[in-house]
ZAMARGU-4260 file (C-alpha; in steps of 0.2 Angstrom, whole numbers, plus 5000, padded with zeros to 4 digits):
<rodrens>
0) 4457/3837/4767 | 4441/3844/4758 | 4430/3856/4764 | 4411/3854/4762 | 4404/3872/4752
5) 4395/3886/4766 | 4397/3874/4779 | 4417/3873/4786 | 4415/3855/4789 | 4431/3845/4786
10) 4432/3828/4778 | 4450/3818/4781 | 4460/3804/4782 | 4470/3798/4768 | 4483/3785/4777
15) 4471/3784/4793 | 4458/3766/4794 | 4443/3778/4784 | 4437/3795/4781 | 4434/3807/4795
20) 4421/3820/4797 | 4426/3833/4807 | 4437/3822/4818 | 4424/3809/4817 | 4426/3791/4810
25) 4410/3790/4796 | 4405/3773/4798 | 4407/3759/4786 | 4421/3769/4775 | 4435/3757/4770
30) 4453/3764/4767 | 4455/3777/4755 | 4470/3778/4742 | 4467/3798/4740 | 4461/3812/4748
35) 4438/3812/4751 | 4429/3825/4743 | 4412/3833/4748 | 4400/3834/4731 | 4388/3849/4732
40) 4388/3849/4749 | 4377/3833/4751 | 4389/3818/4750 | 4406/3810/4753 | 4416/3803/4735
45) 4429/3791/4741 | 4443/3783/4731 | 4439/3764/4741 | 4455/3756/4743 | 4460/3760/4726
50) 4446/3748/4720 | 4430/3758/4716 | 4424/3775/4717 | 4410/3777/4731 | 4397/3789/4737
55) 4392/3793/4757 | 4385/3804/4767 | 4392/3813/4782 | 4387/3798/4794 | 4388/3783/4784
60) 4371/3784/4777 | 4368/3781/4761 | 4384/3771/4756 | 4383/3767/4735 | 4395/3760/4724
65) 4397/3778/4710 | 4408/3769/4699 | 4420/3754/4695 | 4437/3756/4697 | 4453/3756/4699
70) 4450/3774/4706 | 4467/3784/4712 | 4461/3802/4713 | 4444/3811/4714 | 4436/3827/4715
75) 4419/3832/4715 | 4405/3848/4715 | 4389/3848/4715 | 4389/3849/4696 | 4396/3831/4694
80) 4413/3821/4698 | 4429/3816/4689 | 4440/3801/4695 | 4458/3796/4687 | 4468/3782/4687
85) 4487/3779/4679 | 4479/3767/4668 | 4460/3773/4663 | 4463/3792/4662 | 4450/3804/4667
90) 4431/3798/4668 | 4417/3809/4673 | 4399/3807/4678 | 4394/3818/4664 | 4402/3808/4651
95) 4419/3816/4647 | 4434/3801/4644 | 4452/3807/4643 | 4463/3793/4643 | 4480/3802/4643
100) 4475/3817/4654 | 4476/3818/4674 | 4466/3825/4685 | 4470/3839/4693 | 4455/3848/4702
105) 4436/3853/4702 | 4431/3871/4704 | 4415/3874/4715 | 4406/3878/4698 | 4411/3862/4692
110) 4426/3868/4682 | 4437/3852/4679 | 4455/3855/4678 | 4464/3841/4668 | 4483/3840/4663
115) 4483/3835/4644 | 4497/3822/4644 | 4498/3811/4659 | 4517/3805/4653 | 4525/3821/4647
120) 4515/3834/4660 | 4514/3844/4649 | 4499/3856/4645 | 4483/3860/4657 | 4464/3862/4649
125) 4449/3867/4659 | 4430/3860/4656 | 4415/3862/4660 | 4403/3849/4664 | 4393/3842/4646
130) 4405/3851/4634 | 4413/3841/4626 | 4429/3853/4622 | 4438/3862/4633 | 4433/3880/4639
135) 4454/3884/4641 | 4470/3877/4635 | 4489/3881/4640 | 4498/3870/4630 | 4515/3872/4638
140) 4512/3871/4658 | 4521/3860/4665 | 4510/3857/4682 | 4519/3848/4697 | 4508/3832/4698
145) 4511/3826/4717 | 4498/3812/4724 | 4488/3813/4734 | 4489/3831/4735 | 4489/3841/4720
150) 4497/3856/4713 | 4484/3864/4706 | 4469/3875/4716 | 4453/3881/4706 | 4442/3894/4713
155) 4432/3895/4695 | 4433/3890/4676 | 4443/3907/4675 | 4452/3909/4691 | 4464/3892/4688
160) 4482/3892/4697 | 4496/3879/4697 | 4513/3876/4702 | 4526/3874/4689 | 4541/3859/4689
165) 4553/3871/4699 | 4539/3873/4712 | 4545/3892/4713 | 4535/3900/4700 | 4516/3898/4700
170) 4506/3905/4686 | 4486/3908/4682 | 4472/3910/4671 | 4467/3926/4677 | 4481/3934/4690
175) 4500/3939/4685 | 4511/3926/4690 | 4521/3924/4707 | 4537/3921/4710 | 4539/3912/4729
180) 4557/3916/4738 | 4554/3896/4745 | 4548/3881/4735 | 4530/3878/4737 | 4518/3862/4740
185) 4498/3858/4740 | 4493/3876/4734 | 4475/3882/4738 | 4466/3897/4733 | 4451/3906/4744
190) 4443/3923/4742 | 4442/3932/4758 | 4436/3949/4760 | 4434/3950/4742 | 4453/3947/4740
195) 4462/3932/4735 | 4472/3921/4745 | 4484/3910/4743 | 4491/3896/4753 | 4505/3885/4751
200) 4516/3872/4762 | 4532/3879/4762 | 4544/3863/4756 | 4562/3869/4767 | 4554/3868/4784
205) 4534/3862/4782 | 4527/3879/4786 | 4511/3883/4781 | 4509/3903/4773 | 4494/3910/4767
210) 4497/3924/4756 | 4487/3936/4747 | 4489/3935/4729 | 4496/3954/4726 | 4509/3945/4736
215) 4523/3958/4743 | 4536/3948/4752 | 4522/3948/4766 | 4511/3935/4775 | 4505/3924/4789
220) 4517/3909/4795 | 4506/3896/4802 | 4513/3882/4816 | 4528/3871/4809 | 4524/3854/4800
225) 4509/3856/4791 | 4500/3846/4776 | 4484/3849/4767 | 4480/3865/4769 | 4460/3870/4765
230) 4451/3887/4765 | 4431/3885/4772 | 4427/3900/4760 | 4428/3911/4777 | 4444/3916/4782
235) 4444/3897/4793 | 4461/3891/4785 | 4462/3872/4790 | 4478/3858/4789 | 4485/3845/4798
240) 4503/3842/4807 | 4503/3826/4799 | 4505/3817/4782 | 4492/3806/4783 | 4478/3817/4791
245) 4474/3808/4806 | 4460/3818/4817 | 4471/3819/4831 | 4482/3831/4819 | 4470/3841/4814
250) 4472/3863/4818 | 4464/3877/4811 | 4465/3897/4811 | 4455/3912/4806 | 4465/3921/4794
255) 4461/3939/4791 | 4470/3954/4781 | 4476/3959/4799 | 4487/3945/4801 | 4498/3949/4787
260) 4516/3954/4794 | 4533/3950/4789 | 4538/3932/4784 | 4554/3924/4794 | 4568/3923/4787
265) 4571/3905/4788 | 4587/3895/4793 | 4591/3882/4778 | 4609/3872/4782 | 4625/3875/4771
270) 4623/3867/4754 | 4640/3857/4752 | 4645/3858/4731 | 4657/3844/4728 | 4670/3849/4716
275) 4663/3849/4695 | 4672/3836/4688 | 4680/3841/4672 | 4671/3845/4656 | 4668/3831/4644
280) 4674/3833/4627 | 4661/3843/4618 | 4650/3833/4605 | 4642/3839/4591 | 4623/3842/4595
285) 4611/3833/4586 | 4595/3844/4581 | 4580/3838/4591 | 4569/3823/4580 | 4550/3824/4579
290) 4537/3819/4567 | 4519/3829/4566 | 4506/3826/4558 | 4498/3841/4548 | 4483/3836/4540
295) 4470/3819/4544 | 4451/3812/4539 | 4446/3812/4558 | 4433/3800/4552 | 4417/3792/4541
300) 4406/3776/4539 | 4417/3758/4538 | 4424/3754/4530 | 4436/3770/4533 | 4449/3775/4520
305) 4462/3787/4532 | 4474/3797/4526 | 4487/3808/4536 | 4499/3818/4531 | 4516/3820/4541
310) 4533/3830/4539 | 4549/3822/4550 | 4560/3836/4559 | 4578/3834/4564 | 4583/3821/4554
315) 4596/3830/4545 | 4598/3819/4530 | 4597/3803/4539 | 4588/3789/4529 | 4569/3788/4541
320) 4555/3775/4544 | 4539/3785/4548 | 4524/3773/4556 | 4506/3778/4556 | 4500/3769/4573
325) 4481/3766/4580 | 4479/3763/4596 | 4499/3761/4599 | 4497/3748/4584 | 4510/3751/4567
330) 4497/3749/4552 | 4508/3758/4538 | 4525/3765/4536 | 4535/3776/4523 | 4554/3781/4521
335) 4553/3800/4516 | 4553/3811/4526 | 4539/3820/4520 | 4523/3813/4515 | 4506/3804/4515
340) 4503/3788/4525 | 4486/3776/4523 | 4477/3762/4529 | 4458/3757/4530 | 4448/3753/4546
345) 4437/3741/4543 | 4428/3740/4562 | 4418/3754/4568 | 4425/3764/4584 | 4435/3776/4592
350) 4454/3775/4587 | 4468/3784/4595 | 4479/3790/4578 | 4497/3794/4580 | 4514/3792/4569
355) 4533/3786/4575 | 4547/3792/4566 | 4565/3779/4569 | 4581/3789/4563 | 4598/3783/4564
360) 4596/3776/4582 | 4584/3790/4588 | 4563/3788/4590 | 4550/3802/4592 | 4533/3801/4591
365) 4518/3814/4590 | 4515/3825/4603 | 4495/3824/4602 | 4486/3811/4599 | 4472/3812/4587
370) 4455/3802/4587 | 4447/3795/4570 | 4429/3791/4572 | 4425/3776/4564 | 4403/3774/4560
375) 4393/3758/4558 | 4390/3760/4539 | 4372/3772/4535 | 4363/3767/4519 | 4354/3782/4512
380) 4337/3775/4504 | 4330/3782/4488 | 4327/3800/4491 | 4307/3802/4487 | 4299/3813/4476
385) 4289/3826/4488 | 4272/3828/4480 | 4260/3842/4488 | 4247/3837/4498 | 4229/3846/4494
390) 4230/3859/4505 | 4244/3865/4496 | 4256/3862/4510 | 4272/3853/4508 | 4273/3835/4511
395) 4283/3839/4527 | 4265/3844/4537 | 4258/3825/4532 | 4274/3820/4541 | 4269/3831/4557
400) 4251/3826/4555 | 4257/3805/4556 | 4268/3807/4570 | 4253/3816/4582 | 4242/3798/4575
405) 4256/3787/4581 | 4260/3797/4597 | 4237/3795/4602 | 4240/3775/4594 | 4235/3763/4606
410) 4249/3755/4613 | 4254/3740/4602 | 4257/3722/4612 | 4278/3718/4618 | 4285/3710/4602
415) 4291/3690/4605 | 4305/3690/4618 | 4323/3695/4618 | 4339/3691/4629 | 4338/3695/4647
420) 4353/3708/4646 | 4339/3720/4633 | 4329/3733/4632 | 4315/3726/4621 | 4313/3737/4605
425) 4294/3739/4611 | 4300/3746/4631 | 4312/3757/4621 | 4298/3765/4611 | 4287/3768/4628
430) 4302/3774/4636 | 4304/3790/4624 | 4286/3791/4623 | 4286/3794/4642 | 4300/3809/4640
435) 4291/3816/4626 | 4277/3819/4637 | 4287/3822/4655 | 4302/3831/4651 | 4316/3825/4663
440) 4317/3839/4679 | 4331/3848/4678 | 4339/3858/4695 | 4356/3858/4706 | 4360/3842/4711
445) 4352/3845/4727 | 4344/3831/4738 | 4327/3840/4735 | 4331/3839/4716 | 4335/3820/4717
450) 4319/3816/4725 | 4311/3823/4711 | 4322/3813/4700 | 4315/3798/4707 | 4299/3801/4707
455) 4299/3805/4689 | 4311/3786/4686 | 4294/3782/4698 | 4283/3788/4685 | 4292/3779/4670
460) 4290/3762/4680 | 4273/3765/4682 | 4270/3764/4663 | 4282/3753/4660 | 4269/3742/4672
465) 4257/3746/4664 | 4261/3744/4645 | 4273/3730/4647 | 4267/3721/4662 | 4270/3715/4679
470) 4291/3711/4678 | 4294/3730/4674 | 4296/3742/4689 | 4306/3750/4700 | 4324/3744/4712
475) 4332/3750/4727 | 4348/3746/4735 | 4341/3736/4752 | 4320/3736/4758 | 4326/3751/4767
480) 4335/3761/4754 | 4327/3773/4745 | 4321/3771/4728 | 4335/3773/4714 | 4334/3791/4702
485) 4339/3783/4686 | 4337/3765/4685 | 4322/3752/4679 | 4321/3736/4684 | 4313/3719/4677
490) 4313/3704/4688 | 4312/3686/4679 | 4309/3674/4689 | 4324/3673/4704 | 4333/3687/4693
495) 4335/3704/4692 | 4340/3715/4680 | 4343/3732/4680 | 4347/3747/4666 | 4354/3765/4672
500) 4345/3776/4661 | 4353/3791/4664 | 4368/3801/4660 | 4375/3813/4672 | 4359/3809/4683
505) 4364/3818/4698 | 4373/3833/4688 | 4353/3844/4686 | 4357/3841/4670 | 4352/3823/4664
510) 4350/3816/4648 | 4345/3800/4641 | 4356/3785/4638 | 4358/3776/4622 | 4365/3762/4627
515) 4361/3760/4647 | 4374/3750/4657 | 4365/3733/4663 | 4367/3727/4680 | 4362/3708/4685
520) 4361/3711/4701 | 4352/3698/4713 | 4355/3706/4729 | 4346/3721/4727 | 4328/3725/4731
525) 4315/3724/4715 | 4301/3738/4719 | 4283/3733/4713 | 4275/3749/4708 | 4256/3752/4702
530) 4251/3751/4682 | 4248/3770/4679 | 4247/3774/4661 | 4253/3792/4661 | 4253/3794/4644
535) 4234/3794/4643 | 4233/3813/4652 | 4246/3820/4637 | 4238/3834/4628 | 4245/3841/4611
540) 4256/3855/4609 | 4244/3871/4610 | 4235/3878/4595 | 4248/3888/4589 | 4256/3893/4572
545) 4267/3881/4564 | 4283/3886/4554 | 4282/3888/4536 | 4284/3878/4522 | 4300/3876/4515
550) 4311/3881/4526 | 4325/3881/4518 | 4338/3892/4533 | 4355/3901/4532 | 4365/3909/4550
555) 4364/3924/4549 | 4369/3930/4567 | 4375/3947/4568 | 4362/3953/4554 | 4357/3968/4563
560) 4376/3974/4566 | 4377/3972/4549 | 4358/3981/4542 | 4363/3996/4556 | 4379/3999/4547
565) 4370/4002/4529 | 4375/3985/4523 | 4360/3975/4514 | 4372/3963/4505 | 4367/3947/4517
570) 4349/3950/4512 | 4351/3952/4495 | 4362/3938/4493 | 4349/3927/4504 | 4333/3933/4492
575) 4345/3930/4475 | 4351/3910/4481 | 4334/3906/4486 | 4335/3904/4503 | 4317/3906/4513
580) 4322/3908/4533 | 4337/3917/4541 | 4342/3911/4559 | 4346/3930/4568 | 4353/3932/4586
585) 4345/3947/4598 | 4359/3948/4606 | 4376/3942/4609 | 4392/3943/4619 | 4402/3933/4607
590) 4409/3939/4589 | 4401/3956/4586 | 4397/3963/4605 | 4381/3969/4610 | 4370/3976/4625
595) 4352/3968/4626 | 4347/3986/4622 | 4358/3986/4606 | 4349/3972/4601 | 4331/3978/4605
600) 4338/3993/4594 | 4343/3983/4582 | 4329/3971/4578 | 4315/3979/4569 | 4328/3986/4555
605) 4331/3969/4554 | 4312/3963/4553 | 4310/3974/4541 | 4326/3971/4530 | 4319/3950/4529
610) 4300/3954/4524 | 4306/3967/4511 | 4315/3955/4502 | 4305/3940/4508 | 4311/3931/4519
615) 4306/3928/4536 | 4318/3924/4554 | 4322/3913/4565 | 4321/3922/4580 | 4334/3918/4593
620) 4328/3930/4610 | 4340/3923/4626 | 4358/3920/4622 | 4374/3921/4633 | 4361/3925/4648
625) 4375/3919/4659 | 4388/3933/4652 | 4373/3945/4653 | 4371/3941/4671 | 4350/3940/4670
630) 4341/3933/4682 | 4321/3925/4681 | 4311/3943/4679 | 4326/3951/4669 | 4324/3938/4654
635) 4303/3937/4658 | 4305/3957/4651 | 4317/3954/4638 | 4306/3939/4630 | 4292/3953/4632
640) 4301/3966/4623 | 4308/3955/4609 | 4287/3950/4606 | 4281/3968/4605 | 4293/3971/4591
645) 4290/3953/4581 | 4271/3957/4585 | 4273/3972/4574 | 4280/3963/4559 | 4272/3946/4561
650) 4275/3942/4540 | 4294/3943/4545 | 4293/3928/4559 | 4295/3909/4553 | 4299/3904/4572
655) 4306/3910/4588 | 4316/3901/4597 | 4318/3907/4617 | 4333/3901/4621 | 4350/3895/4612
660) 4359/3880/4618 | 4350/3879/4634 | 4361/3870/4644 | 4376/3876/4638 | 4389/3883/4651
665) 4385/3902/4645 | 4369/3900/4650 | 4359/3903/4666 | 4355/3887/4673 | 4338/3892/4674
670) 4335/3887/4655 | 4335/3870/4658 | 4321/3871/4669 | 4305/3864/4661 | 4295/3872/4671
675) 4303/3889/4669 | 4302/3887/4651 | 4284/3884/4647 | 4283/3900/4658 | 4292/3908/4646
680) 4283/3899/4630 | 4267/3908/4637 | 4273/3925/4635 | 4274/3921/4616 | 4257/3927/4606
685) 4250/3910/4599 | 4251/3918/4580 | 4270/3912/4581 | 4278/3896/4581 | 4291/3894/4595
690) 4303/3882/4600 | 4308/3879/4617 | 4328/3877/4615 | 4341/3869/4607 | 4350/3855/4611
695) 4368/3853/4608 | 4385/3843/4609 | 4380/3827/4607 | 4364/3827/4617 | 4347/3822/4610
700) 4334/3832/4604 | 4327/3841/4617 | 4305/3839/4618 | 4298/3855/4622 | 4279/3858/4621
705) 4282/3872/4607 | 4277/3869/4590 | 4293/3863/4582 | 4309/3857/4589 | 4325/3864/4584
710) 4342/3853/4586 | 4362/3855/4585 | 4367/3841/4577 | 4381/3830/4584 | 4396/3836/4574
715) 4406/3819/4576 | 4392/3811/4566 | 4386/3811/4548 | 4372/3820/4540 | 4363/3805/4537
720) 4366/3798/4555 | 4359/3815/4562 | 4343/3815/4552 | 4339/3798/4559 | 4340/3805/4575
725) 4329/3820/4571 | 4317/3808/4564 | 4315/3797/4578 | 4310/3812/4592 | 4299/3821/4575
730) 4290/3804/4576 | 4288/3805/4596 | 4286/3820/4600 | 4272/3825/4584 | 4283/3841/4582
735) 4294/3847/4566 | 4312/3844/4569 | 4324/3857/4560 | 4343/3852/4557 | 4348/3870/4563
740) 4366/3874/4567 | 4378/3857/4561 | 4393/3855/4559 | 4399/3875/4552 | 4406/3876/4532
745) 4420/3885/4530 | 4436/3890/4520 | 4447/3880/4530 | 4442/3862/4541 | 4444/3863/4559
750) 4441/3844/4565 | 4424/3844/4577 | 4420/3863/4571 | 4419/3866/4553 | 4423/3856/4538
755) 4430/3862/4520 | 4417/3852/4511 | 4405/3860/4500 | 4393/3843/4497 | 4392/3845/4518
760) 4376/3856/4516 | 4368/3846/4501 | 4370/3829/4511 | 4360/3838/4527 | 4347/3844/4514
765) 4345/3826/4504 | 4346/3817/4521 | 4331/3828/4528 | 4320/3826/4515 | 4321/3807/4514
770) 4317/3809/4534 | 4304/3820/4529 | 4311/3832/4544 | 4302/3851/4545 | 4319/3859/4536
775) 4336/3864/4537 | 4346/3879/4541 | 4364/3878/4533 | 4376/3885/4545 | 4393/3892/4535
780) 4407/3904/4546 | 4403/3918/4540 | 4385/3918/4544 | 4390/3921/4561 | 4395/3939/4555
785) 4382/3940/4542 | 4397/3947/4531 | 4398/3943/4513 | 4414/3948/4514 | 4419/3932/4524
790) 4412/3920/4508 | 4426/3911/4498 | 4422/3898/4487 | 4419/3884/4496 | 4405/3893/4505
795) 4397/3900/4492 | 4398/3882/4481 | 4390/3875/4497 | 4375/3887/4498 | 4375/3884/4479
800) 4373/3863/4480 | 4362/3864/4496 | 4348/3876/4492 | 4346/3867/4473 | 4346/3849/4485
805) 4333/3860/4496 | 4321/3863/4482 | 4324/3847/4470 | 4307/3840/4466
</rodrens>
C-alpha cells in the first residue's frame, strides 16, 4: 500500500480485481502486477496488468496512458516517476535510463533509490530528479530485492535504509546500523515526534513491529499476520492481514513513543539438524578469476577508434582469452593477460562496453559496465578571420546585433512539405522563437501548476495557428478531457498527429525535447485554437550594459579565500597569460566552506584584486541556496548586498550572473521560477550586464531576459557539438552565449567530469569563434580553489593553447 503525502489516504490492491482507495474500488483500474503509488499527492501510477504504466486520480477520473510498457514496479512523488521491468531497467519521467539497475524506492523529495546491478544485487545509488549522476553510491550493499514489496524505505536523498541478503542487519545512509534479534520484511521509515521510526514484518510469525530507530530491544507488536505496512507521516501506522491487500484486510493504528514496551519473546519450533555428512576431500582452491578494465576512450565523432586497456586476475599462469564486448557482442580478443584491446565503431550511439576473460574452464566478466558515446561526425568549417567592426567593438556584437534582426524578421512562409511523422524545419524555428520569448513556467507539479502548463502548450498552438496555418493546434484525450500540457497537434485530412514536446512536463521543471515522441493517434480529439501571434508583443532585453569584448574567462571560484589569505598568485598568473574575465563564487558550501557573511567579507578584496591587475568578474551571487536554507526575502537581501559592493567597483564587473545552475538539486526551487527571477534581475542596476542562470547537465540553454546567456555545456558531447547549440539559442534569443563552465581540465581524466586533454580548452575557443559565440571561460580543477598550487602541466599547457586560440587573428 501507498500513502498519499498530508492526507493518510490509503491506495491498495495488488492481487485484488483494481486499485482501492481507502477501501474503495477506483473505477476503471485494470489489475495491477505491483503495489499503486500516489504522485504528489494528486494522482494514482499503476503498474496495468504488467502491460503499461498509467496515471489516475482518486476516482477514476482522469485515466491516461504515462508510459509504454512492460511495467513491473513503480514509484512516484511529486517531483516525477520511475518504473522498472526485468528486461527494460529503470526509466523515469525526467529522462534518466538504467538498464541494469532496479528500482528500489522514491523519497517524497523525489530521491530515487536504484540497485546498480539488477543480476548480482549488488550496490545501491541515490538520484535526484534531472541529474544525471548519482547524488550517493554504496558500491557493496547487497539489498534484499523482494517484489512487490521492497526492501528498501527512503525518507530523503540522505536518510536511505535497506535490508541486507540475511534480512537481519539493516544499514543507512545517515543512522548507525541495526541488528534485528528476528529476520525482517517490507521495511518502512516514518518520522514521528521528531523521531524516526522503523517498521518492519517480522518473517517467523508475520508480526508487524514498529520500532524506533535508537532501537533498544524495545517496541510495539502489532496484530498477527500483517503485510505492507505504511506510515501516513502522523504517527497512523497502516497494513493489511493479507498478502494481497484486499480492502476487507485493511487495519490501522496510531503509534506514539508511549506504546513502546517490551517485545514478546516469540515461540519458534525446534529446528531438526540432520547429521553433517562427512567432509569431502579438501581440494586445492583456485584464486577467484576477474578481468577489469582500467583505462577506456568513453567516446568521440564516428567513426570511433576505442581502446581499453584490461589486466586478468586469478589466472595463475593459465593460458587466457580476454574479449572486448559491446552490447554483450565479442568485437576483439587477445591472449595475454595483460594489455590493450581495439576496435572502431562505425554507427553513432550508445554502446554498453565490457570485457570477458575464458581461463582453463572458468569465465568472468566486468563487474561495471561502461558506456562509449558514439557522435554523428561534426565538420568544423574554416575558422574566419574576426575583423573589427567600426565601432571598435569585436566582431562578436555584429553577431548580437543580427540575431535581435532575425528575432523582429517577419516570419518567412512553411518551406515545401515533409513526411507526416515531422516537425517541419520552419515549425521548429517558431517553436524556439515562442520559448525565447515565454520562458516555460516552472512550479511543483501541482494541478494549479499543470493548468498553467497548458495554457502556455495553449499559447504555443495559437502561434503555431497563426504562422503555420489552420492544421496546427492543440489535442485532448476525449471532447471532454482537458486540454494536454505538452503536446501540439496537426490534423491532415482524417489524421492526426501529435508530438509530446516536453520532457519531465509534470516534474516543475520542464525542458524542451529534441526529438519529441510522435503519436498517430486517430481516436483522440484535435482542439482548433484562435491564430494569435504572441511573438508580435515581445520586447528586447532592457537597456542595459553588455559584457565586454573579449572575454576570454578562467574559474576562479574560491578567489577571495585565496586574496584574504595574502595569496595574489591567481591574479597574477591571470594578468601574465592574458586572460580578461575571472568567473568568482560569493559564496559556497562546497570546496572551501563559507557563510554568506564570509563572502560579503570577502568580495570587495576581491573586486579590487581583478581591477588592479585588469581584469574584471564574473559574478556568481546565489549558490548552494538550498544548503544555505534561504528563503524569497533572504536571497532578495543577499542579491541587494552583493550590488552595493559591485556598485562600488563597477570597472571590476564583466557580468553578474544571479544564480548558479538553477535548477540544480542544491538549489531552492524558487530559481527556476521565471517570474521570481526577473524579480531578481530588477534589483540589478542597469550599468551591469546580468545573466539570469545557468543551465546544466544536458539541458538547453536557458533564455532569460538578461543581457547575455551563460551555459554548462553537456559534457558528453564535443566542443564543436556544444557551440552549435549555443549558436542556435544566441541566434534566438538576440542575447550573447558564453561557453562557461564545460567539461573541467585536469591532471587526471575522470569520464563525464574532467579530461586530461590540453587541446580541450583550444577546441571550445576555436569552436566559439567560428559560432561567433560572446566568449569562453576555460574551466581547469584547480580553478575551483583558485590555487596555483593545484596546476600541473596539463593545465597550465591547456591555459597556454587556449588563450593564444582565444586571441588568434
Amino acid at each position: 500500500m501507498r500513502i498519499q503525502p498530508g492526507t493518510g489516504r490509503v491506495a491498495h490492491g495488488i492481487a485484488g480485481d483494481g486499485v482501492y482507495v481507502d477501501g474503495v474500488r477506483v473505477p476503471g483500474q485494470p489489475p495491477t502486477s505491483g503495489m499503486p503509488d500516489w504522485w504528489g499527492g494528486r494522482a494514482i501510477y499503476v503498474a496495468a496488468d504488467g502491460r503499461a504504466l498509467r496515471s489516475c486520480a482518486a476516482d477514476g477520473s482522469d485515466d491516461r496512458a504515462v508510459a509504454d510498457g512492460p511495467v513491473a514496479f513503480v514509484r512516484a512523488s511529486r517531483h516525477g516517476w520511475a518504473a522498472w521491468h526485468d528486461t527494460r531497467g529503470v526509466w523515469t519521467s525526467w529522462g534518466l535510463s538504467l538498464p541494469f539497475a532496479v528500482l528500489l524506492d522514491m523519497a517524497p523529495d523525489g530521491a530515487l533509490v536504484v540497485g546498480d546491478d539488477y543480476q548480482s544485487g549488488v550496490g545501491l545509488s541515490v538520484h535526484m530528479p534531472g541529474m544525471a549522476h548519482p547524488v550517493w553510491k554504496i558500491p557493496d550493499a547487497r539489498p534484499v530485492l523482494r517484489f512487490p514489496y521492497s526492501q528498501v524505505s527512503a525518507l530523503s536523498v540522505d536518510r536511505v535504509m535497506w535490508i541486507e541478503q540475511n534480512g537481519r542487519v539493516i544499514r543507512s545512509l545517515s543512522f548507525r546500523p541495526l541488528s534485528l534479534p528476528w529476520t525482517a520484511l517490507h521495511p518502512t521509515l516514518c518520522e514521528v515526534s521528531g523521531q524516526v521510526w522503523l517498521t518492519t514484518l517480522r518473517a517467523e510469525d508475520d508480526a508487524v513491529i514498529a520500532v524506533p530507530w535508537a532501537f533498544d530491544g524495545r517496541g510495539v507488536t502489532q496484530i498477527p499476520g500483517g503485510y505492507g505496512p505504511a506510515w501516513d507521516g502522523g504517527g497512523l501506522l497502516h497494513w493489511s492481514v493479507g498478502a494481497g491487500e484486499l480492502p476487507e484486510d485493511m487495519r490501522q493504528r496510531v503509534v506514539t513513543a508511549a506504546d513502546v514496551g517490551p517485545i514478546p519473546a516469540v515461540a519458534l519450533p525446534p529446528v531438526v539438524v540432520p547429521p553433517s555428512p562427512p567432509p569431502p576431500a579438501p581440494t586445492p582452491e583456485l584464486p577467484r578469476l576477474g578481468v577489469t578494465i582500467d583505462h577506456y576512450t568513453p567516446g568521440g565523432p564516428a567513426p570511433f577508434h576505442l581502446t581499453a586497456d584490461y589486466h586478468v586476475e586469478g589466472h595463475g599462469h593459465a593460458p587466457v582469452q580476454v574479449y572486448l564486448t559491446l552490447d554483450g557482442q565479442r568485437v576483439a580478443m587477445e591472449t595475454e593477460p595483460a594489455g590493450q584491446l581495439e576496435t572502431t565503431i562505425t554507427e553513432p550511439g550508445e554502446y554498453r562496453l565490457g570485457a570477458v576473460v575464458d581461463c582453463a574452464g572458468r569465465r568472468a566478466q566486468t563487474g561495471a559496465v561502461r558506456i562509449v558515446r558514439v557522435q554523428t561526425p561534426v565538420i568544423v568549417p574554416p575558422i574566419p578571420p574576426v575583423t573589427p567592426v567600426a565601432t571598435g567593438r569585436d566582431a562578436y556584437t555584429v553577431a548580437a546585433q543580427e540575431a535581435r534582426a532575425e528575432l523582429a524578421a517577419p516570419v518567412e512562409p512553411p518551406e515545401p512539405p515533409t513526411p507526416d511523422d515531422q516537425i517541419p524545419a520552419s515549425v521548429w524555428r517558431t517553436i524556439r522563437r515562442v520559448i525565447a520569448a515565454l520562458p516555460f513556467p516552472h512550479g511543483d507539479g501541482s494541478e494549479a501548476y499543470i493548468q498553467t502548463l497548458r495554457e502556455w502548450t495553449r499559447r504555443l498552438c495559437e502561434q503555431l495557428r497563426y504562422t503555420h496555418g489552420p492544421e496546427w493546434g492543440h489535442k485532448a484525450t476525449s471532447p471532454g478531457a482537458p486540454p494536454s500540457k505538452e503536446s501540439i497537434a496537426r490534423k491532415i485530412g482524417p489524421d492526426l498527429h501529435v508530438w509530446d514536446m516536453l520532457i519531465g512536463a509534470s516534474s516543475g521543471a520542464p525542458r524542451l525535447s529534441d526529438q519529441p515522441s510522435h503519436y498517430h493517434v486517430n481516436d483522440q480529439h484535435f482542439i482548433a485554437v484562435d491564430p494569435v501571434d504572441h511573438l508580435a508583443a515581445v520586447v528586447p532585453p532592457p537597456a542595459r550594459a553588455q559584457i565586454p569584448q573579449p572575454w576570454i574567462g578562467l574559474t576562479a571560484f574560491d578567489l577571495g579565500v585565496r586574496l584574504e589569505s595574502g595569496d595574489r598568485r591567481w591574479v597574477e598568473m591571470m594578468a601574465a597569460a592574458g586572460f580578461t574575465v575571472a568567473r568568482v563564487v560569493v559564496a559556497s558550501v562546497y570546496r572551501t566552506v563559507r557563510t554568506p557573511a564570509d563572502g560579503l567579507r570577502q568580495l570587495p578584496l576581491t573586486l579590487a584584486a581583478l581591477a588592479g591587475a585588469g581584469l574584471k568578474a564574473e559574478v556568481v551571487v546565489l549558490v548552494d541556496t538550498r544548503d544555505y536554507d534561504m528563503t524569497r526575502s533572504v536571497m532578495r537581501d543577499y542579491l541587494r548586498a552583493v550590488m552595493a559592493i559591485c556598485q562600488q567597483s563597477p570597472s571590476a564587473i564583466a557580468g553578474i550572473e544571479i544564480a548558479n545552475e538553477s535548477t540544480h538539486s542544491t538549489q531552492v526551487i524558487d530559481l527556476a521560477d521565471p517570474v521570481f527571477l526577473r524579480e531578481l534581475s530588477e534589483l540589478v542596476p542597469q550599468q551591469f550586464a546580468i545573466s539570469w542562470g545557468s543551465s546544466h547537465g544536458g539541458e538547453a540553454p536557458y533564455i532569460g531576459q538578461g543581457s547575455y546567456i551563460t551555459h554548462h555545456a553537456d559534457r558528453d558531447r564535443s566542443p564543436e557539438e556544444n557551440a552549435g547549440v549555443m549558436a542556435e539559442a544566441q541566434r534566438v534569443s538576440g542575447q550573447l552565449v558564453i561557453d562557461d563552465e564545460a567539461l573541467g581540465i585536469a591532471e587526471t581524466q575522470r569520464p563525464g567530469a574532467r579530461t586530461d586533454d590540453p587541446a580541450y580548452g583550444e577546441r571550445q575557443a576555436r569552436a566559439a569563434r567560428v559560432h561567433r559565440l560572446g566568449g569562453v571561460t576555460l574551466h581547469i580543477e584547480a580553478g575551483l580553489a583558485a590555487n596555483v598550487d593545484l596546476l600541473g602541466s596539463v593545465q597550465r599547457e591547456a591555459i597556454t593553447r587556449f588563450v593564444a586560440a582565444m586571441r588568434a587573428r
